[in-house]
Each structure stands twice: as C-alpha cells, then as structure tokens.
C-alpha positions as CSV (number, residue, x, y, z in Angstrom):
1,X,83.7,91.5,99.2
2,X,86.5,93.1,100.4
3,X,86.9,93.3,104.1
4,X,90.4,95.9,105.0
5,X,93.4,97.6,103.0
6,X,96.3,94.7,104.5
7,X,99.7,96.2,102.9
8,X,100.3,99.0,100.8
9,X,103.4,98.9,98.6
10,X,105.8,101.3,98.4
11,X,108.3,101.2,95.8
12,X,111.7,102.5,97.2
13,X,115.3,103.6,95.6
14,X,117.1,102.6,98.4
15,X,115.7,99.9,101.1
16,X,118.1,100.3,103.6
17,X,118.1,104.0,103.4
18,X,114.0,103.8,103.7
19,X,114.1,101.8,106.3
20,X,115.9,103.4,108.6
21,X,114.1,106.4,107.8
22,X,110.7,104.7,108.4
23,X,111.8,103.4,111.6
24,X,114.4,105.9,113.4
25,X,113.0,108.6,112.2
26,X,109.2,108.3,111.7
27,X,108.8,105.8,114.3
28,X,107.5,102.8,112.5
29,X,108.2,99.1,113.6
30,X,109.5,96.4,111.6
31,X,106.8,93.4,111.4
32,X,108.2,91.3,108.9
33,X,111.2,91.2,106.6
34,X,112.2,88.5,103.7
35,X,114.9,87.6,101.4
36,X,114.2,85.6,98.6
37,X,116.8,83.6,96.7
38,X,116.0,85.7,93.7
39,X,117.3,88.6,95.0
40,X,113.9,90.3,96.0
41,X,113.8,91.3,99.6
42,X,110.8,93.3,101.3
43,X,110.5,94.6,104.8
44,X,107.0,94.9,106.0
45,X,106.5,98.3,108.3
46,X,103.9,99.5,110.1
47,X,103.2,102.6,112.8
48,X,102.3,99.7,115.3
49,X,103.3,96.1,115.9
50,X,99.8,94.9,115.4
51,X,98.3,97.8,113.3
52,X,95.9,96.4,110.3
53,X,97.5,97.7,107.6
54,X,101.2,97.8,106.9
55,X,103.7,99.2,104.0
56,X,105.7,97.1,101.8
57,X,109.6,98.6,101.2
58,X,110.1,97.2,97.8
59,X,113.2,97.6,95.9
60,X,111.8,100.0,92.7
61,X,114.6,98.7,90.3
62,X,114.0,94.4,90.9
63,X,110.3,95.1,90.6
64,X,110.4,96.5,87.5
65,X,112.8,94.7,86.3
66,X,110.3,91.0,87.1
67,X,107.1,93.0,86.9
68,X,107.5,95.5,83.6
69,X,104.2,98.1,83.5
70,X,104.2,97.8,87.1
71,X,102.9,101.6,88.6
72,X,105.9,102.1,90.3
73,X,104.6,105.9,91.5
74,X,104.3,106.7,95.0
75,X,101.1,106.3,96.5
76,X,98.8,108.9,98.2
77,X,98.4,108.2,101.8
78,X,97.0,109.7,104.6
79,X,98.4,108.8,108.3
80,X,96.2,109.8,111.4
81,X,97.2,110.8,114.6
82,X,96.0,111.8,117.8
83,X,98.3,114.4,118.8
84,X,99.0,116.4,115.5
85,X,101.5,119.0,117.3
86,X,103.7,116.8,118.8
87,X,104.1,114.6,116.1
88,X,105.0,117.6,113.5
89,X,107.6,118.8,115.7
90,X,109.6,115.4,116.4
91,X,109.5,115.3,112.6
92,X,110.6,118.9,112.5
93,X,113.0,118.4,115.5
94,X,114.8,115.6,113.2
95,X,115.1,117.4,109.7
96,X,112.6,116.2,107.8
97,X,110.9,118.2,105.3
98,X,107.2,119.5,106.9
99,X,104.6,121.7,105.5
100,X,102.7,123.9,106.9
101,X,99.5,122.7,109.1
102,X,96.7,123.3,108.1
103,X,93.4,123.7,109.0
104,X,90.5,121.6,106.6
105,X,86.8,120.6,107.5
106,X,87.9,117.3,108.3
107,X,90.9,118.3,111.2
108,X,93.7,119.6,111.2
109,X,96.9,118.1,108.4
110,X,100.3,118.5,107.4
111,X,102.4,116.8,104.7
112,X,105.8,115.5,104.8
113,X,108.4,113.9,103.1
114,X,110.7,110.6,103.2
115,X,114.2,110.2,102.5
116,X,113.3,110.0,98.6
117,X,111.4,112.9,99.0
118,X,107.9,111.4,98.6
119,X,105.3,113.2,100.5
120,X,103.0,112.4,102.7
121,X,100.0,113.9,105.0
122,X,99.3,113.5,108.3
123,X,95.3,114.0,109.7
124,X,94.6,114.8,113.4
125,X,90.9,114.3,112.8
126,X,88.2,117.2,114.1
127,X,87.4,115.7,117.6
C-alpha cells in the first residue's frame, strides 16, 4: 500500500539554470544534491527543508540517453499556499510569467511558469 508521493521528477534542459530559478526565484530549498561518476547529477528541492515530498532536477538529455522511452514530459502539479496574493506578486514582482487568478470551487489558483517555460498552478484552498 502506498503510504505518500516522496519525489517527483522533473526533467530539466538546463540544471543549473533550474535551479537557481527554483530557489532564488520561487523560493525552494536545496535538500539534497548528487554527482555520480557517470555523469548523472540530481539536486533534490523542496518548498521546505523538511516538506514530504520533494522534486527531482534531472538532466532531460543523460536520462534519456541511459533510460530510452523514459516520459520525459513535464508533470502536472499543483502547489498550495496560504497566502495566494502575496505569493503571485513576488512571482510577478521578479518576471516570471503568471496567469491570471482565478476563482474555482475548490479556492482560488493561478498558473506559472519556470525558466523552461513549464507551467505550473498554484491553489490557495477555499478556507
């Protein structure tokens, strides 16, 4: 039985340039990072040091190129937060591309994208 959703990978052009967007300008904290002698590296991010479930930065090209058929898509994921307003316009404040919120039975949502241009949403849940 499955108990929690631990890492969620995220298949990136450019680590470094992900990275720094996950963590300077999104505000994520690094939790783990390793290099392996093969060349593969992955940094492990979360929105919190100890949250439960954490993305994976993988380098795109090396996984395909040891794991062929890999879905190397982006995933769909919804973020939560408690203050909805604030957090859309720190993300607004530093240039990166926001929808518009809006408002859905379940709270209130934006989307927004990374560095690669891979969007995301944002839920402030209906309190």
């Amino acid at each position: 039985m499955f108990s929690k959703v631990g890492q969620i990978m995220l298949y990136v052009n450019n680590q470094d340039e992900s990275l720094a967007f996950w963590t300077e300008v999104a505000g994520f904290h690094i939790v783990d990072e390793v290099n392996l002698d093969e060349g593969m590296r992955w940094i492990e991010i979360a929105p919190t040091p100890n949250s439960q479930t954490s993305i994976i930065l993988h380098d795109k090209e090396f996984v395909e190129q040891m794991s062929a058929g890999v879905n190397l898509g982006t995933p769909s994921l919804m973020f939560f937060t408690e203050n909805l307003d604030q957090l859309y316009a720190d993300l607004a404040g530093k240039h990166v591309t926001v929808g518009e919120i809006v408002e859905m039975p379940t709270g209130r949502v934006f989307n927004f994208a990374d560095n690669e241009g891979n969007y995301f949403a944002v839920l402030e849940r209906a309190k």
